[in-house]
mmCIF entry with sequence, helices, sheets and N, C-alpha, C, O atoms, coordinates in Angstrom:
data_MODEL
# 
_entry.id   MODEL 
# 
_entity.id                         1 
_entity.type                       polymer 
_entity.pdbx_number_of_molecules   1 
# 
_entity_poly.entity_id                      1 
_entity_poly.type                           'polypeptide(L)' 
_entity_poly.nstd_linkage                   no 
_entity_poly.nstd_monomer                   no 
_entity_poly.pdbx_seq_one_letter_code       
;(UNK)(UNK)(UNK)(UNK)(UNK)(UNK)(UNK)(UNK)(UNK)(UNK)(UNK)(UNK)(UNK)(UNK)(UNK)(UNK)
(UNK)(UNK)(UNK)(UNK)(UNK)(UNK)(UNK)(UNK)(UNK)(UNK)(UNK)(UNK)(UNK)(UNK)(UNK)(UNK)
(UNK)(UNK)(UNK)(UNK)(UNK)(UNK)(UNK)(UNK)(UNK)(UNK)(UNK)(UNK)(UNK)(UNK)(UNK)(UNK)
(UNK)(UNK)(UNK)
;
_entity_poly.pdbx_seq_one_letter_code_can   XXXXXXXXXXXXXXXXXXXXXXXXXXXXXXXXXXXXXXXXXXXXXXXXXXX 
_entity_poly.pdbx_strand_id                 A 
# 
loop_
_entity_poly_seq.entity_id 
_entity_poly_seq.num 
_entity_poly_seq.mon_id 
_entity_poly_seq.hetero 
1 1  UNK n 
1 2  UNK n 
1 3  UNK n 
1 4  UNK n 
1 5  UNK n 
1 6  UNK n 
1 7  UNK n 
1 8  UNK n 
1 9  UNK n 
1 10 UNK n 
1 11 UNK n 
1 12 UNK n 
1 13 UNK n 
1 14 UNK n 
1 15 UNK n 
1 16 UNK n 
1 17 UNK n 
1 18 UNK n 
1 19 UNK n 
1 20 UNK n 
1 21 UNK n 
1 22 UNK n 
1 23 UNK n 
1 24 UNK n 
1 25 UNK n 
1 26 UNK n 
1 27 UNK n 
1 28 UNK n 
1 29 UNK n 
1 30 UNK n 
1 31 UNK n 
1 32 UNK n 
1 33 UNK n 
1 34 UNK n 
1 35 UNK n 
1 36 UNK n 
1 37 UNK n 
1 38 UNK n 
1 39 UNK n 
1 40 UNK n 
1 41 UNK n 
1 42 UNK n 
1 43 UNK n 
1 44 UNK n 
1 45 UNK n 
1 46 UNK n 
1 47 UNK n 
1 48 UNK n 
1 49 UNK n 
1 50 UNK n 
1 51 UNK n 
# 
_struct_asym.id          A 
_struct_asym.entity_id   1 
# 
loop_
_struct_conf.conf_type_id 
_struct_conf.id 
_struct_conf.pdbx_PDB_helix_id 
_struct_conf.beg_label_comp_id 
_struct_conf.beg_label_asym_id 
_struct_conf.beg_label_seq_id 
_struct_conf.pdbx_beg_PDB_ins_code 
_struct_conf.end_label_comp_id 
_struct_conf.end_label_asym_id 
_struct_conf.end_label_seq_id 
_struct_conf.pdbx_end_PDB_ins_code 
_struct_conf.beg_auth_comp_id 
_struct_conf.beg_auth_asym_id 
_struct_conf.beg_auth_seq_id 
_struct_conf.end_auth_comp_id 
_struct_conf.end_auth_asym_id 
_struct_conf.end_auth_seq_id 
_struct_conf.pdbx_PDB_helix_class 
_struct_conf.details 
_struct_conf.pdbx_PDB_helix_length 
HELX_P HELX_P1 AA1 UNK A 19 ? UNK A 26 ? UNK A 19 UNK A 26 1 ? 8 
HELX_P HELX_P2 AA2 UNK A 30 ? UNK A 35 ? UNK A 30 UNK A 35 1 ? 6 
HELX_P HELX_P3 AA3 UNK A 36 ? UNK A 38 ? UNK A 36 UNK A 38 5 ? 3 
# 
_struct_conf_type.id          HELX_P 
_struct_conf_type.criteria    ? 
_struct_conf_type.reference   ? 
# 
_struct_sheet.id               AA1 
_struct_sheet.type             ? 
_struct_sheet.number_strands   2 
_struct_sheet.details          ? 
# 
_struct_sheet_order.sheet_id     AA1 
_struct_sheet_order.range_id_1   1 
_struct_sheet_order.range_id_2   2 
_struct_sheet_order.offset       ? 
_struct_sheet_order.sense        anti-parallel 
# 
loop_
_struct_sheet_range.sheet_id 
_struct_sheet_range.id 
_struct_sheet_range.beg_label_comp_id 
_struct_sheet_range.beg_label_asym_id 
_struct_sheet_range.beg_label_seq_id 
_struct_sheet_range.pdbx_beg_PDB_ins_code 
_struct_sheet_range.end_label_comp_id 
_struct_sheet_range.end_label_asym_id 
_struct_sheet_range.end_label_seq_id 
_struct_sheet_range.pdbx_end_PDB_ins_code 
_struct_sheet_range.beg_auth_comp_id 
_struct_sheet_range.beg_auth_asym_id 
_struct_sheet_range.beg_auth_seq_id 
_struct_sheet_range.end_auth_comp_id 
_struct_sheet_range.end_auth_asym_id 
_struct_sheet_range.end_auth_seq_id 
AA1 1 UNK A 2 ? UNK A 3  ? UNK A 2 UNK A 3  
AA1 2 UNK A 6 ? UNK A 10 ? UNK A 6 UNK A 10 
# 
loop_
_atom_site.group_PDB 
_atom_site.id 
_atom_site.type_symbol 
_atom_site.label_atom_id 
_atom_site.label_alt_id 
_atom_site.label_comp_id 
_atom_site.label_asym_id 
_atom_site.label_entity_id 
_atom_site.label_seq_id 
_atom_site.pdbx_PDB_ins_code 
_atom_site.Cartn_x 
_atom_site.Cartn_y 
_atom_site.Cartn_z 
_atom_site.occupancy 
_atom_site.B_iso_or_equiv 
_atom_site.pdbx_formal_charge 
_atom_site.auth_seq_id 
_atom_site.auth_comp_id 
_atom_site.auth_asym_id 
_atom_site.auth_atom_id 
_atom_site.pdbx_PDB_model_num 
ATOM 1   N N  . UNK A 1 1  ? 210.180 223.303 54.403 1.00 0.00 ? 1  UNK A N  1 
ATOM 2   C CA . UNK A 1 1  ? 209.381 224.404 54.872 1.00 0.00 ? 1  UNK A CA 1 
ATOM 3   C C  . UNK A 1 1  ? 209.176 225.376 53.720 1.00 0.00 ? 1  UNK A C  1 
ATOM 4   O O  . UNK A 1 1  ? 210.042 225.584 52.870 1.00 0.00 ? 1  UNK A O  1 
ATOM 5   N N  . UNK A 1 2  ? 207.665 226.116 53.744 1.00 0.00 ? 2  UNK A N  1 
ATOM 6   C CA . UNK A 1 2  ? 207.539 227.722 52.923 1.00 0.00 ? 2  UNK A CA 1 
ATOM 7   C C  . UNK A 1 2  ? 207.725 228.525 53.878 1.00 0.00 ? 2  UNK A C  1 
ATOM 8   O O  . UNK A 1 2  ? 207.629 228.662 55.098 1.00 0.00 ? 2  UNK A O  1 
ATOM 9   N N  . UNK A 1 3  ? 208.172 229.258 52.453 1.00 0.00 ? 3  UNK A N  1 
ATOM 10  C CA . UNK A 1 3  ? 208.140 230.611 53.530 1.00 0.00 ? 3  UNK A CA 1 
ATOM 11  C C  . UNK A 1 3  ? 206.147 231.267 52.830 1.00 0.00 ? 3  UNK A C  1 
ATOM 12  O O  . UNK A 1 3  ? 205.662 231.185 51.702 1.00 0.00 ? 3  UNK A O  1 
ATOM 13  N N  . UNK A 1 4  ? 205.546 231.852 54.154 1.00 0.00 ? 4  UNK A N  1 
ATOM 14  C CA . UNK A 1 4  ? 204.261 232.421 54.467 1.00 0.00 ? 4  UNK A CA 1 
ATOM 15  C C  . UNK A 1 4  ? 204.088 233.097 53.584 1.00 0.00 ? 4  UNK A C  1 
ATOM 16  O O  . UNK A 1 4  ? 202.932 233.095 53.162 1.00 0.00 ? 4  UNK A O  1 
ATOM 17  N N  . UNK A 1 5  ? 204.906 233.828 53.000 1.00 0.00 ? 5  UNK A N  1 
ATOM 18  C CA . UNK A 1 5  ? 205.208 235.337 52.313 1.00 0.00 ? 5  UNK A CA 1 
ATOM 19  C C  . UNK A 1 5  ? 205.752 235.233 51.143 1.00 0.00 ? 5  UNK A C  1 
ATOM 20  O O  . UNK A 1 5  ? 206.040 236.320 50.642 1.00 0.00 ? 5  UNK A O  1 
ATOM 21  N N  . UNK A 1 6  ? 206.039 234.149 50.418 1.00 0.00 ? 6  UNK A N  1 
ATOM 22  C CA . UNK A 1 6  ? 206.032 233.397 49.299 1.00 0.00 ? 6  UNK A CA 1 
ATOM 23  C C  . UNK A 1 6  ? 206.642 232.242 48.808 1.00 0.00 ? 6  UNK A C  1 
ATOM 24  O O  . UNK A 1 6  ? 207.704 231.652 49.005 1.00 0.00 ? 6  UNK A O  1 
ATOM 25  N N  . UNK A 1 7  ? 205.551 232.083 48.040 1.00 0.00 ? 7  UNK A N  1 
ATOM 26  C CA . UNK A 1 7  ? 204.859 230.396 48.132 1.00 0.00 ? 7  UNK A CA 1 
ATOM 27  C C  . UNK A 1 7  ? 206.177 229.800 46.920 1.00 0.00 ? 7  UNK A C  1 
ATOM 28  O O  . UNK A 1 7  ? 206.191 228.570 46.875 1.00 0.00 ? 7  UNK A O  1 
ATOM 29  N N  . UNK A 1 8  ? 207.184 230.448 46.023 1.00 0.00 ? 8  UNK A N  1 
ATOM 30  C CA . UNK A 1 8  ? 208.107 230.080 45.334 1.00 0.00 ? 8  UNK A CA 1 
ATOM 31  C C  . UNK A 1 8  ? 209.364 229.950 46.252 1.00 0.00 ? 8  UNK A C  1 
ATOM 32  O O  . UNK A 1 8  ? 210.179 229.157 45.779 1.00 0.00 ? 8  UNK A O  1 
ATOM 33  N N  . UNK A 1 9  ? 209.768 230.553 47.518 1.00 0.00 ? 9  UNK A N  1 
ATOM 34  C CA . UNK A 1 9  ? 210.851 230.008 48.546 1.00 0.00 ? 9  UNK A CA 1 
ATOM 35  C C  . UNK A 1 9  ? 210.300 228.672 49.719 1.00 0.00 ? 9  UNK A C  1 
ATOM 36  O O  . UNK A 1 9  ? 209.427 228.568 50.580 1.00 0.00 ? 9  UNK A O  1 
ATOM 37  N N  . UNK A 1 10 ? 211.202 227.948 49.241 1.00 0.00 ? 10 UNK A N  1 
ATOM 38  C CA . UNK A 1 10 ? 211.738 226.879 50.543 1.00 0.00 ? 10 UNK A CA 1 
ATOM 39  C C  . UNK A 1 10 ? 212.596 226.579 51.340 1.00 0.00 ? 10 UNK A C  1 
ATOM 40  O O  . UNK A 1 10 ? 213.692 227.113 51.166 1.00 0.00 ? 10 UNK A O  1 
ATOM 41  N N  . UNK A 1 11 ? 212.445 225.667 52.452 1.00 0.00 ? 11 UNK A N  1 
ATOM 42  C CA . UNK A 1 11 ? 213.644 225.499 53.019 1.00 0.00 ? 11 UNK A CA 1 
ATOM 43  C C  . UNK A 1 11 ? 213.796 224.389 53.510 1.00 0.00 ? 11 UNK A C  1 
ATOM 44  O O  . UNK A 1 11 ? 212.678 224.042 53.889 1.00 0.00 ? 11 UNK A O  1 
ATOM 45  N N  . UNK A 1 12 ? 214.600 223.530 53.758 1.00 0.00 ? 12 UNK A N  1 
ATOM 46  C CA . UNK A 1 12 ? 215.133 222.373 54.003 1.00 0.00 ? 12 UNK A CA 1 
ATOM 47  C C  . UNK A 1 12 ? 216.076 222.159 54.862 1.00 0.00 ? 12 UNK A C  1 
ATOM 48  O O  . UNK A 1 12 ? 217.218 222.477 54.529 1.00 0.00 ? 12 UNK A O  1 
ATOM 49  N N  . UNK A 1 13 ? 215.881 221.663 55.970 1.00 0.00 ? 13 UNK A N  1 
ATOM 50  C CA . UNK A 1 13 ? 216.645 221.292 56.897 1.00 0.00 ? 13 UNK A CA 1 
ATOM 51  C C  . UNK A 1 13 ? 216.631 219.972 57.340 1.00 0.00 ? 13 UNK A C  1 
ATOM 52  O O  . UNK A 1 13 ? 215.664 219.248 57.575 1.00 0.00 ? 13 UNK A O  1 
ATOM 53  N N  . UNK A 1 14 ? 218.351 219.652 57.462 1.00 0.00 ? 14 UNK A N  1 
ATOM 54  C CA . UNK A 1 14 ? 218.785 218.625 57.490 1.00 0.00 ? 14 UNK A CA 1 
ATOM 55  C C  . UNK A 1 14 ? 219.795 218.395 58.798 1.00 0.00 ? 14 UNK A C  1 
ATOM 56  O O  . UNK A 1 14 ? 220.558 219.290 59.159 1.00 0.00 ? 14 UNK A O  1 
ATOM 57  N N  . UNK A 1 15 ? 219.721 217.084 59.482 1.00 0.00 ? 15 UNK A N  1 
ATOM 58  C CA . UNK A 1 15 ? 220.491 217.185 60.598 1.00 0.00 ? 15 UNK A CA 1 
ATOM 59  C C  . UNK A 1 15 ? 221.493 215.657 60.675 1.00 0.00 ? 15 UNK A C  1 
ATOM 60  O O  . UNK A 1 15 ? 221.052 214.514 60.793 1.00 0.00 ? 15 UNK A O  1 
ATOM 61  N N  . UNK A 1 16 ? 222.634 215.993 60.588 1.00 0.00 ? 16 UNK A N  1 
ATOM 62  C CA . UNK A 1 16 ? 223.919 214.719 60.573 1.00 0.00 ? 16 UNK A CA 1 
ATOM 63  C C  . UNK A 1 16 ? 224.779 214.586 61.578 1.00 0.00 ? 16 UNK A C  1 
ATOM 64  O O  . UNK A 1 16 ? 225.726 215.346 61.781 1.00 0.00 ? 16 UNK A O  1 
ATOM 65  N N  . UNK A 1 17 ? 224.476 213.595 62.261 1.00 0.00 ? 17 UNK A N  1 
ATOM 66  C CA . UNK A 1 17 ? 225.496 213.210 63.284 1.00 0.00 ? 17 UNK A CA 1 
ATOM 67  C C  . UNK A 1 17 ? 227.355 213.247 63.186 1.00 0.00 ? 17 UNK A C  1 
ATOM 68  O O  . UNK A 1 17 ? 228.159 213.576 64.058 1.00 0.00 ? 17 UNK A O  1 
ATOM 69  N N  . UNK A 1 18 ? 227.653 212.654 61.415 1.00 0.00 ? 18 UNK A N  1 
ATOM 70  C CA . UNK A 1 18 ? 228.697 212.896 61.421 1.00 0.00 ? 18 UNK A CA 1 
ATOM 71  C C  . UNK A 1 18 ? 228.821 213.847 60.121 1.00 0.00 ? 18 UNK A C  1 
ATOM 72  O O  . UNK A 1 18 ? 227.967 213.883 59.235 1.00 0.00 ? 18 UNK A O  1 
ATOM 73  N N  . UNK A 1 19 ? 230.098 214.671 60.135 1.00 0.00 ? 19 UNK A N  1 
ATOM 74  C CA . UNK A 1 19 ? 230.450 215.504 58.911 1.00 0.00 ? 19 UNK A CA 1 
ATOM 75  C C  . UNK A 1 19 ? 230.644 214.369 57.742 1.00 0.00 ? 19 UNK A C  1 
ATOM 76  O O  . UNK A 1 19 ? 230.595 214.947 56.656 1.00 0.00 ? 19 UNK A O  1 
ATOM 77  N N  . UNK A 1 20 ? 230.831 213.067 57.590 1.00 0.00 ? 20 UNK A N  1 
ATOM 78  C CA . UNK A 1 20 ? 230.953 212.096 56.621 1.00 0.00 ? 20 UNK A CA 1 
ATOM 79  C C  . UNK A 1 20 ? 229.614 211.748 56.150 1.00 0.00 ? 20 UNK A C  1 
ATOM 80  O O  . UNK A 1 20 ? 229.545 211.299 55.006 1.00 0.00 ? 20 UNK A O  1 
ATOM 81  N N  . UNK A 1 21 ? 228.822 211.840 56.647 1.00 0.00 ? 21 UNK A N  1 
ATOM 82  C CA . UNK A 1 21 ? 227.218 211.492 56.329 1.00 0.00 ? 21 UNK A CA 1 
ATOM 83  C C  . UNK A 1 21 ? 226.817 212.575 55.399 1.00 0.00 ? 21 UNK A C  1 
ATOM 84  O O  . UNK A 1 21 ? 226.655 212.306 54.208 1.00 0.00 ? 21 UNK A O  1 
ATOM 85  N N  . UNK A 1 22 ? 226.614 213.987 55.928 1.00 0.00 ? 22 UNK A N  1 
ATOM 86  C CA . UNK A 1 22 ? 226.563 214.963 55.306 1.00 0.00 ? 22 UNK A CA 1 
ATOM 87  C C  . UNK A 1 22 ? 227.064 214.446 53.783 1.00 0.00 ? 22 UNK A C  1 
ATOM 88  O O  . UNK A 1 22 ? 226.282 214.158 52.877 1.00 0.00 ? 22 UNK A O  1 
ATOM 89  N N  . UNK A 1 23 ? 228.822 214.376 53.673 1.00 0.00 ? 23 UNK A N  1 
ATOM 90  C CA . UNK A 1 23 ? 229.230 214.113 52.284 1.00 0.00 ? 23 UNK A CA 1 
ATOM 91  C C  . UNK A 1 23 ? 228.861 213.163 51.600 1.00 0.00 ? 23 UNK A C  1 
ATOM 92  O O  . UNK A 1 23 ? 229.245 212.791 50.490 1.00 0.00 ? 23 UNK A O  1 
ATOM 93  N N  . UNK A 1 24 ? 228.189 212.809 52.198 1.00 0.00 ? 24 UNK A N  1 
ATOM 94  C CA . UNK A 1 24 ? 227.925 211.147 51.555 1.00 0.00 ? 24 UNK A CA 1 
ATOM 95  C C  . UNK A 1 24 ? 226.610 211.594 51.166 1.00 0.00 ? 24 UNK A C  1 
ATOM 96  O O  . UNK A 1 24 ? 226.262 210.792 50.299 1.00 0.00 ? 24 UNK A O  1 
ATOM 97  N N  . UNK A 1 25 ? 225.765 212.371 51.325 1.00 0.00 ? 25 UNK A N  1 
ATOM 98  C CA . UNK A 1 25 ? 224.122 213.033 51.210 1.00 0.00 ? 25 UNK A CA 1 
ATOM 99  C C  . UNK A 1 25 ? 224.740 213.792 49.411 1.00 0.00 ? 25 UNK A C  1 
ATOM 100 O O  . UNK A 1 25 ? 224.416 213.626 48.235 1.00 0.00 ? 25 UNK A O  1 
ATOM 101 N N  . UNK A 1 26 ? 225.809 214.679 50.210 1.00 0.00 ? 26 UNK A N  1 
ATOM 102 C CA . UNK A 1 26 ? 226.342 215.916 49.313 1.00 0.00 ? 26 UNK A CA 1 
ATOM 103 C C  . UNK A 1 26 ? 226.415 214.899 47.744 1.00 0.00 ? 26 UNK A C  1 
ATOM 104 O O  . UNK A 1 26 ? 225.473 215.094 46.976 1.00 0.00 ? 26 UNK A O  1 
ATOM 105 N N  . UNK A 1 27 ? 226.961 214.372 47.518 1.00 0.00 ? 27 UNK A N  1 
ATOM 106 C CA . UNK A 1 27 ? 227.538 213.244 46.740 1.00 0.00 ? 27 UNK A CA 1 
ATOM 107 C C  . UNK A 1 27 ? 226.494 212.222 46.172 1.00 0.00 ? 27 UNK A C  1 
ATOM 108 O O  . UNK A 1 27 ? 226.728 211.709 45.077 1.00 0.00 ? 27 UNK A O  1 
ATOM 109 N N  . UNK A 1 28 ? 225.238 211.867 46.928 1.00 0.00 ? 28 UNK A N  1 
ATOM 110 C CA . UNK A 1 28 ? 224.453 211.079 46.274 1.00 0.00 ? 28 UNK A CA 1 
ATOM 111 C C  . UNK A 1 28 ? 223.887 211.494 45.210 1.00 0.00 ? 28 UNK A C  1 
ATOM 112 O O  . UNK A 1 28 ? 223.151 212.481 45.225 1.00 0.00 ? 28 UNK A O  1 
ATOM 113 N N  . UNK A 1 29 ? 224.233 210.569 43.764 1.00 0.00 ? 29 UNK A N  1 
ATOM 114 C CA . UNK A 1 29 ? 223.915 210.647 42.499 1.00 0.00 ? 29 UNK A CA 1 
ATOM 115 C C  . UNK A 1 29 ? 222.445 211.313 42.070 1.00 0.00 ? 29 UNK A C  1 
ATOM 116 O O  . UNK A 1 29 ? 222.101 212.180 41.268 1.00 0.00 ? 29 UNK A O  1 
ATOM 117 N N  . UNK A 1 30 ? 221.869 210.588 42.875 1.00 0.00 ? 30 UNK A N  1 
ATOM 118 C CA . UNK A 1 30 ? 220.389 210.728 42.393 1.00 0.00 ? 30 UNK A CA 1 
ATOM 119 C C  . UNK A 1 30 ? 219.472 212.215 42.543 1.00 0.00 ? 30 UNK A C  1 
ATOM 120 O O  . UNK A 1 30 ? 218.492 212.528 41.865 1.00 0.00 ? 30 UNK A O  1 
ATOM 121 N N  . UNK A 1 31 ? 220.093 212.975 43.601 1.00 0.00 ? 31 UNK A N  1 
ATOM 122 C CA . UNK A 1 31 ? 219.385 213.863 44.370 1.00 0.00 ? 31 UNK A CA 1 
ATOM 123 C C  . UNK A 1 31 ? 219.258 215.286 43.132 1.00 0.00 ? 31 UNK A C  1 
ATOM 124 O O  . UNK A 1 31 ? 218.189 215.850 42.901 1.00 0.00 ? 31 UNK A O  1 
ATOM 125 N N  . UNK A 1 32 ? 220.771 215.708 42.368 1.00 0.00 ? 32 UNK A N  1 
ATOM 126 C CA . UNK A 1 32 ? 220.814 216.543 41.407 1.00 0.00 ? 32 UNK A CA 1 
ATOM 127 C C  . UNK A 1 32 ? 220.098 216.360 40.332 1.00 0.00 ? 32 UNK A C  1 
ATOM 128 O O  . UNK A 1 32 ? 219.130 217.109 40.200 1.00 0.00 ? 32 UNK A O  1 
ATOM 129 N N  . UNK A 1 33 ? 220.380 215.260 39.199 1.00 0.00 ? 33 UNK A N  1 
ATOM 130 C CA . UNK A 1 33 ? 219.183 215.150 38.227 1.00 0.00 ? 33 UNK A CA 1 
ATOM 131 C C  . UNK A 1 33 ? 217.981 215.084 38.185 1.00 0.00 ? 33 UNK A C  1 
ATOM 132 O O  . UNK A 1 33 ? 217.375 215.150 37.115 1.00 0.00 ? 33 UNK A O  1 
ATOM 133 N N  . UNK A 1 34 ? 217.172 214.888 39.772 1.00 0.00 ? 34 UNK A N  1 
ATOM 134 C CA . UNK A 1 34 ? 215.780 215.225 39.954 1.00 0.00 ? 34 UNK A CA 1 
ATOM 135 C C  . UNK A 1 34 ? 215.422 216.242 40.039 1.00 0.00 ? 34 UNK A C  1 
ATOM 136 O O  . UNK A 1 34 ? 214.491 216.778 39.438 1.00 0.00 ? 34 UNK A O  1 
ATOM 137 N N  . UNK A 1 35 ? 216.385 216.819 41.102 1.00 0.00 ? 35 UNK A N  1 
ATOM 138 C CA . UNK A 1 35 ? 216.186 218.115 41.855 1.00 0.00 ? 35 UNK A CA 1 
ATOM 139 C C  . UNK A 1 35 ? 216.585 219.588 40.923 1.00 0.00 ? 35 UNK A C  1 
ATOM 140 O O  . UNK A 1 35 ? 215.770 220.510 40.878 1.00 0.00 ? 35 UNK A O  1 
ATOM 141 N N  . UNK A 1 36 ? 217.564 219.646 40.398 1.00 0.00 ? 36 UNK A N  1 
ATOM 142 C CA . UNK A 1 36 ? 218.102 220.590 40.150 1.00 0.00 ? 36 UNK A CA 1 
ATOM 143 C C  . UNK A 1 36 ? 217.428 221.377 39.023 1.00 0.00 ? 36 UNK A C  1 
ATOM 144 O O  . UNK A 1 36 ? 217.082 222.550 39.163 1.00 0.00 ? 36 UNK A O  1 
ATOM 145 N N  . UNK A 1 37 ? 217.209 220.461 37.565 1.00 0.00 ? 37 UNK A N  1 
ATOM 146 C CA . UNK A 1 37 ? 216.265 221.094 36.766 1.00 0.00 ? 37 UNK A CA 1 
ATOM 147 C C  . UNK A 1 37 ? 214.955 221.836 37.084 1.00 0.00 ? 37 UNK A C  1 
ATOM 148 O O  . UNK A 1 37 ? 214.507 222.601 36.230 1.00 0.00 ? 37 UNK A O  1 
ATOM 149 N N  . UNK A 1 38 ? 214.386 221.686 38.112 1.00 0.00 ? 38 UNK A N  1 
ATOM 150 C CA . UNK A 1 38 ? 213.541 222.431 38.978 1.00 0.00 ? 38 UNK A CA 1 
ATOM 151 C C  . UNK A 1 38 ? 213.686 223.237 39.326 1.00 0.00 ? 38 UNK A C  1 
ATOM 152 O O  . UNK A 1 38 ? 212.731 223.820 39.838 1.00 0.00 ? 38 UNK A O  1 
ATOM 153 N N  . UNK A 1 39 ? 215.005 223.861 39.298 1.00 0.00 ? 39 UNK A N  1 
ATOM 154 C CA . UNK A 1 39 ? 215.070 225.045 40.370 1.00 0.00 ? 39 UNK A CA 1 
ATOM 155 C C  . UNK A 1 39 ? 214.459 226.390 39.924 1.00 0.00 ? 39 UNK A C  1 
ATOM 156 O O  . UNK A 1 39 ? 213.701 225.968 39.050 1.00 0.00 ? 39 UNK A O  1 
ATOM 157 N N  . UNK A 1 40 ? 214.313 227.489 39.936 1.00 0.00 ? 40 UNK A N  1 
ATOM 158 C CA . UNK A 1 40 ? 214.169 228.511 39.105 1.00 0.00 ? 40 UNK A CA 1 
ATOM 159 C C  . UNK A 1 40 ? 215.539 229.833 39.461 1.00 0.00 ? 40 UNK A C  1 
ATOM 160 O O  . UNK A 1 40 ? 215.534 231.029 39.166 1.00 0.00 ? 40 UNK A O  1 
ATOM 161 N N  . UNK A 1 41 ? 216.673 228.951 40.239 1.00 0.00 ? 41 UNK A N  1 
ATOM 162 C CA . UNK A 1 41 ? 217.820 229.476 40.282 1.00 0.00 ? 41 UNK A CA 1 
ATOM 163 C C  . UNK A 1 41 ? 218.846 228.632 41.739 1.00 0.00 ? 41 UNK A C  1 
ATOM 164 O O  . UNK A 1 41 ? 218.378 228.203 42.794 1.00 0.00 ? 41 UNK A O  1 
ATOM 165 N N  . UNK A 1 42 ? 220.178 228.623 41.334 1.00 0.00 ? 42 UNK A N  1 
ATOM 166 C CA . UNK A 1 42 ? 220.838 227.901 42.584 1.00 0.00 ? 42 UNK A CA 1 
ATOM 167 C C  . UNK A 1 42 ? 220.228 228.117 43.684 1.00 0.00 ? 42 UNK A C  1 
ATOM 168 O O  . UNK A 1 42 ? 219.403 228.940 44.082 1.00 0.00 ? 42 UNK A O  1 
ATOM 169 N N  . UNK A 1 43 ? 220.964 226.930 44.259 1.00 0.00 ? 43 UNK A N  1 
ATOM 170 C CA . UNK A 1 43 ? 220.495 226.265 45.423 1.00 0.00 ? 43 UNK A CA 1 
ATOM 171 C C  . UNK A 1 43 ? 221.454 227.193 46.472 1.00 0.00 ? 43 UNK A C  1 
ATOM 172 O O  . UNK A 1 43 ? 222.678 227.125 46.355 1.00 0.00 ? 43 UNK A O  1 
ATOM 173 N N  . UNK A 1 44 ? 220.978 227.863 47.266 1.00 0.00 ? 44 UNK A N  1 
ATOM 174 C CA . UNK A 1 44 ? 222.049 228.535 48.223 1.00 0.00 ? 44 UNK A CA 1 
ATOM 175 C C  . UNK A 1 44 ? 221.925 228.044 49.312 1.00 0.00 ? 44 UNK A C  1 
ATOM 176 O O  . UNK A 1 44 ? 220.904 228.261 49.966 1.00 0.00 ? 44 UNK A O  1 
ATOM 177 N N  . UNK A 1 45 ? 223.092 227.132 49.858 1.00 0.00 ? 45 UNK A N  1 
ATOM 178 C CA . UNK A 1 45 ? 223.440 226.108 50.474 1.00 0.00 ? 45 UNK A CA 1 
ATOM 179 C C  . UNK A 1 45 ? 224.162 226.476 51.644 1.00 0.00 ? 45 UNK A C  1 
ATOM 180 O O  . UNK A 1 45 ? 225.363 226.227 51.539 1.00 0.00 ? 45 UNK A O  1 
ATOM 181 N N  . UNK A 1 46 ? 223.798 227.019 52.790 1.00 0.00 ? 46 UNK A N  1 
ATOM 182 C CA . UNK A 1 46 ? 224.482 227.405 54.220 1.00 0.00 ? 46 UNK A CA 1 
ATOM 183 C C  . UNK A 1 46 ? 224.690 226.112 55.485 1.00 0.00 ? 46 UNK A C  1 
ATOM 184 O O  . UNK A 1 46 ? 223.945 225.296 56.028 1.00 0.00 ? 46 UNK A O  1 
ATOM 185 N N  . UNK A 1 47 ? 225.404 226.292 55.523 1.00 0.00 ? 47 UNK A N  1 
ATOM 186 C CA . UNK A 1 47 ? 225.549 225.222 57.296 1.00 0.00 ? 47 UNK A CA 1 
ATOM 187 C C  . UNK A 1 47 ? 225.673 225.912 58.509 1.00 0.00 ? 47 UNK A C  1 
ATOM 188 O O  . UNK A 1 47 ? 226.259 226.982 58.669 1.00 0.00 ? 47 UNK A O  1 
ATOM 189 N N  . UNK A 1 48 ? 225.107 225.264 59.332 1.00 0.00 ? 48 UNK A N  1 
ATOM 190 C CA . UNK A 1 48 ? 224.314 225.975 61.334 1.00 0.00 ? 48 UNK A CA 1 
ATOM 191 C C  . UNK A 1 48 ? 225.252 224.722 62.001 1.00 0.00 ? 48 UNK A C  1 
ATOM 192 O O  . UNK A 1 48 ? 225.480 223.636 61.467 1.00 0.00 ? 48 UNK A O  1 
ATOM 193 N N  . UNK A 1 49 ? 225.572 225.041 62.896 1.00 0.00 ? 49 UNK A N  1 
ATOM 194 C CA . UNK A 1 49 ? 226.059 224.435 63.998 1.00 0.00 ? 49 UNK A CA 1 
ATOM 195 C C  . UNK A 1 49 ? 224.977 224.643 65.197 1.00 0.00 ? 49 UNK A C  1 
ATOM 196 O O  . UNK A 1 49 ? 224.693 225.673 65.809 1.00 0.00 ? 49 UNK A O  1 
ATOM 197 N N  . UNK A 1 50 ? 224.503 223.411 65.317 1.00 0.00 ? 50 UNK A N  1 
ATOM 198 C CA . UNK A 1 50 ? 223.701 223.718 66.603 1.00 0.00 ? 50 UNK A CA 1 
ATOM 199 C C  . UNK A 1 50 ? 224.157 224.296 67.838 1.00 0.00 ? 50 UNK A C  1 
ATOM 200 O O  . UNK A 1 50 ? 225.351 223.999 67.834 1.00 0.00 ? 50 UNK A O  1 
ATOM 201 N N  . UNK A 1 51 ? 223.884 225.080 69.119 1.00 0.00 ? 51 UNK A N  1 
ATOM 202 C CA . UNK A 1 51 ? 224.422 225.183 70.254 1.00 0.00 ? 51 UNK A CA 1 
ATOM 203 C C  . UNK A 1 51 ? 223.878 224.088 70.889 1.00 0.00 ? 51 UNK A C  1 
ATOM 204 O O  . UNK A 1 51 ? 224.175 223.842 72.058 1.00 0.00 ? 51 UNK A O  1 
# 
């Protein structure tokens, strides 16, 4: 997702059945050396518990 109100924030949401999947996402090799040099500052990384 953007945010409306500017076009340099995103957001990404992700949904895991188990807390081991998640780590196993967290952990995949590939996702940082694509992703990360891109950034134009860390990744601030929160977790939701659905109700």
């Amino acid at each position: 997702m953007q945010d409306p109100k500017d076009a340099t924030k995103f957001c990404i949401v992700e949904r895991y059945e188990k807390e081991s999947s998640q780590e196993y996402h967290l952990n995949n090799p590939t996702f940082d050396p694509y992703v990360v040099p891109r950034l134009a500052k860390p990744m601030d990384l929160t977790r939701w518990e659905e109700m």
